[in-house]
C-alpha positions in Angstrom: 0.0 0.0 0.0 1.4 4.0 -0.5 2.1 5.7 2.6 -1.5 7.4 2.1 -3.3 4.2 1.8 -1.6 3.0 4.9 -2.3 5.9 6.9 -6.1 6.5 5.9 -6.3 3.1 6.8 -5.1 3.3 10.2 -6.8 6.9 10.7 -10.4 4.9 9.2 -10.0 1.7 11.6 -8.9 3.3 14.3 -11.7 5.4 14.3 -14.0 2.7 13.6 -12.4 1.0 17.1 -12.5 4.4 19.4 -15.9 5.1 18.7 -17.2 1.5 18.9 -14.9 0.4 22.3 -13.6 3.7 23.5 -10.1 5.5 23.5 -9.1 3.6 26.8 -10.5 0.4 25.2 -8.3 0.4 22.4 -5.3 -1.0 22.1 -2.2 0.3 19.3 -2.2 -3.5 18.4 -5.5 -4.1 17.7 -5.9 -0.7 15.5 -2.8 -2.2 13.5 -4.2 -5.7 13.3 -7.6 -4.4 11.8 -5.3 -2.3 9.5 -3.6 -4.9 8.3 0.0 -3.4 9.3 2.7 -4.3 11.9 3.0 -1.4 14.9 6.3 -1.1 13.3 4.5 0.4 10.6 1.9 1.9 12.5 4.5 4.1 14.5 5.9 5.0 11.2 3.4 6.9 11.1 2.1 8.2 13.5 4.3 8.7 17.2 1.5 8.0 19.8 -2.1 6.6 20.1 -2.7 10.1 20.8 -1.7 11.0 17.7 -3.6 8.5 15.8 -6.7 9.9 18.6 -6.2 13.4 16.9 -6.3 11.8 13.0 -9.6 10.0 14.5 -11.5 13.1 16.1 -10.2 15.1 12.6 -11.6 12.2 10.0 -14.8 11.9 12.2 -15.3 15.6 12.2 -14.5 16.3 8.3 -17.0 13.4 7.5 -19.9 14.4 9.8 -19.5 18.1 9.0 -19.5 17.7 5.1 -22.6 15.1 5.6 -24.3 17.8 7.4 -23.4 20.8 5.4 -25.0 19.4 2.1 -27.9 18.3 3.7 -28.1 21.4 5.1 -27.5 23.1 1.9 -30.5 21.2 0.2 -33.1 22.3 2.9 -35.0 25.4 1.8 -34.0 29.0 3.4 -35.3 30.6 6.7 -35.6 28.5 9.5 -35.9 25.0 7.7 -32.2 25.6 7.0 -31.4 25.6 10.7 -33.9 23.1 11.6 -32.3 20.7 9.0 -29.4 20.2 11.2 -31.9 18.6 13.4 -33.4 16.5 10.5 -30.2 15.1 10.0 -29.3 14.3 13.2 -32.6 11.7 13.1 -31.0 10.1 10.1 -27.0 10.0 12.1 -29.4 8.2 14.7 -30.7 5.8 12.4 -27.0 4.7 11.2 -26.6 1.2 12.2 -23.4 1.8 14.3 -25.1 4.8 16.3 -22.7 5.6 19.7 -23.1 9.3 20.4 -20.8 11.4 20.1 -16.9 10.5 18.5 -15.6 13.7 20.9 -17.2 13.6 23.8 -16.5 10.2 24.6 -12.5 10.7 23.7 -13.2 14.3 25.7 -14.4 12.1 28.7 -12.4 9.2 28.8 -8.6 11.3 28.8 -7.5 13.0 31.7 -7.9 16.8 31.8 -4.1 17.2 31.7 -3.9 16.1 28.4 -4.5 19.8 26.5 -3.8 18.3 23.3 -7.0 16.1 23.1 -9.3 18.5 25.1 -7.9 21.4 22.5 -8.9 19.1 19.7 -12.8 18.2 21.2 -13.3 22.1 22.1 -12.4 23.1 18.9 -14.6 21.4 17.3 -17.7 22.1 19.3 -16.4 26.1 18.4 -17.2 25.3 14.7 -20.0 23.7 15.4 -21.6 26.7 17.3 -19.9 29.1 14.5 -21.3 27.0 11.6 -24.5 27.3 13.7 -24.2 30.9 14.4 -23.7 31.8 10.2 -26.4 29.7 9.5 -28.4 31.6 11.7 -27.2 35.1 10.5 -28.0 33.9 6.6 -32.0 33.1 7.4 -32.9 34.1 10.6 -34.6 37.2 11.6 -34.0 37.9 15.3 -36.8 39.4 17.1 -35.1 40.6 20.5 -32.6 42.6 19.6 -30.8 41.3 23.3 -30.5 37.8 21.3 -28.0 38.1 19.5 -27.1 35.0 17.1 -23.8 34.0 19.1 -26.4 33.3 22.3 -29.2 31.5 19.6 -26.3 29.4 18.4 -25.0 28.5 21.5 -28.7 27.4 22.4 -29.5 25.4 19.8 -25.9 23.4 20.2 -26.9 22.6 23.6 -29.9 21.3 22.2 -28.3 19.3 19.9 -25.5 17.8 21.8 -27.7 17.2 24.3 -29.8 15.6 21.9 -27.2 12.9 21.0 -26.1 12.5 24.6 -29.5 11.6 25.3 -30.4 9.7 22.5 -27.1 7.3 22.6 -28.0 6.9 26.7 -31.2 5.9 26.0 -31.1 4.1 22.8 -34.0 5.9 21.4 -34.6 8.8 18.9 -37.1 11.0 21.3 -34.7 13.4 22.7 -33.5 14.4 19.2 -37.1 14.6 18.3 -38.2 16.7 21.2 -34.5 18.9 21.1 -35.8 19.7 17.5 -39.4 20.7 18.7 -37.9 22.6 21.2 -35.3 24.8 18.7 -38.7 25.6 16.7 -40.1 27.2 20.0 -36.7 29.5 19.5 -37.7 30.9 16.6 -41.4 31.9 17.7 
């Protein structure tokens, strides 16, 4: 395989294995036994399990966000375009392999010292409530001029990650539901 190859494929099975078992769960050799390279090879590439933790939460974050951005992008303007971040969340519920949130079960399984990893998590949850906020600021009116978008956005990504929180604890698809009736009351 190219160096590429071999690294995508350790970036794509160890992120199959953290978000299945869990970061601490994991092992270096079972992420290069299910990529079909020696560790020799694995710590070729990459130094740590931390490292190949950051290559995970970056490959699961580039995939969700592109999945939700053109959904997004096909749902009409004004508040349907928010709401469809909501719409999709349903269908990431309905994927067969469903377990929450990649982030925040790396953000809760490593020990606060570790900057590196907690850096990563935060910063992703920032885009998130930016991508959020721009959305809002391209099709929604707001009617209190005290609401700014930054506070609407920061609402409706409490909403949401408490949505999948709840949704992966329980096993069922009502609190995405019900976090999705609730973001409509936001807009009232």
């Amino acid at each position: 395989m190219e160096t590429n190859s071999v690294r995508q494929a350790i970036i794509n099975n160890a992120s199959d294995l953290f978000y299945k078992n869990g970061y601490n769960n994991t092992e270096v050799s079972e992420i290069a036994a299910s990529s079909g390279v020696s560790e020799t090879i694995l710590f070729k590439h990459f130094e740590t399990k931390e490292e190949i933790c950051i290559a995970h939460l970056r490959h699961r974050n580039e995939e969700f966000s592109k999945q939700v951005m053109a959904y997004v992008e096909q749902a009409p303007s004004g508040k349907e375009k928010v709401m469809a971040i909501f719409h999709y969340l349903e269908l990431f519920y309905q994927m067969k392999d469903f377990n929450g949130c990649w982030s925040i079960k790396v953000f809760s399984e490593v020990p606060m010292s570790n900057t590196l990893i907690k850096n990563e998590v935060q910063s992703q949850k920032n885009g998130l409530i930016n991508y959020i906020e721009m959305l809002l600021a391209e099709n929604i009116i707001v009617d209190n001029p005290d609401e700014d978008y930054k506070v609407l956005a920061q609402k409706i990504y409490l909403l949401l990650e408490g949505a999948v929180a709840q949704s992966n604890l329980h096993k069922k698809e009502w609190p995405i539901t019900l976090a999705k009736e609730m973001c409509y009351t936001l807009f009232k």
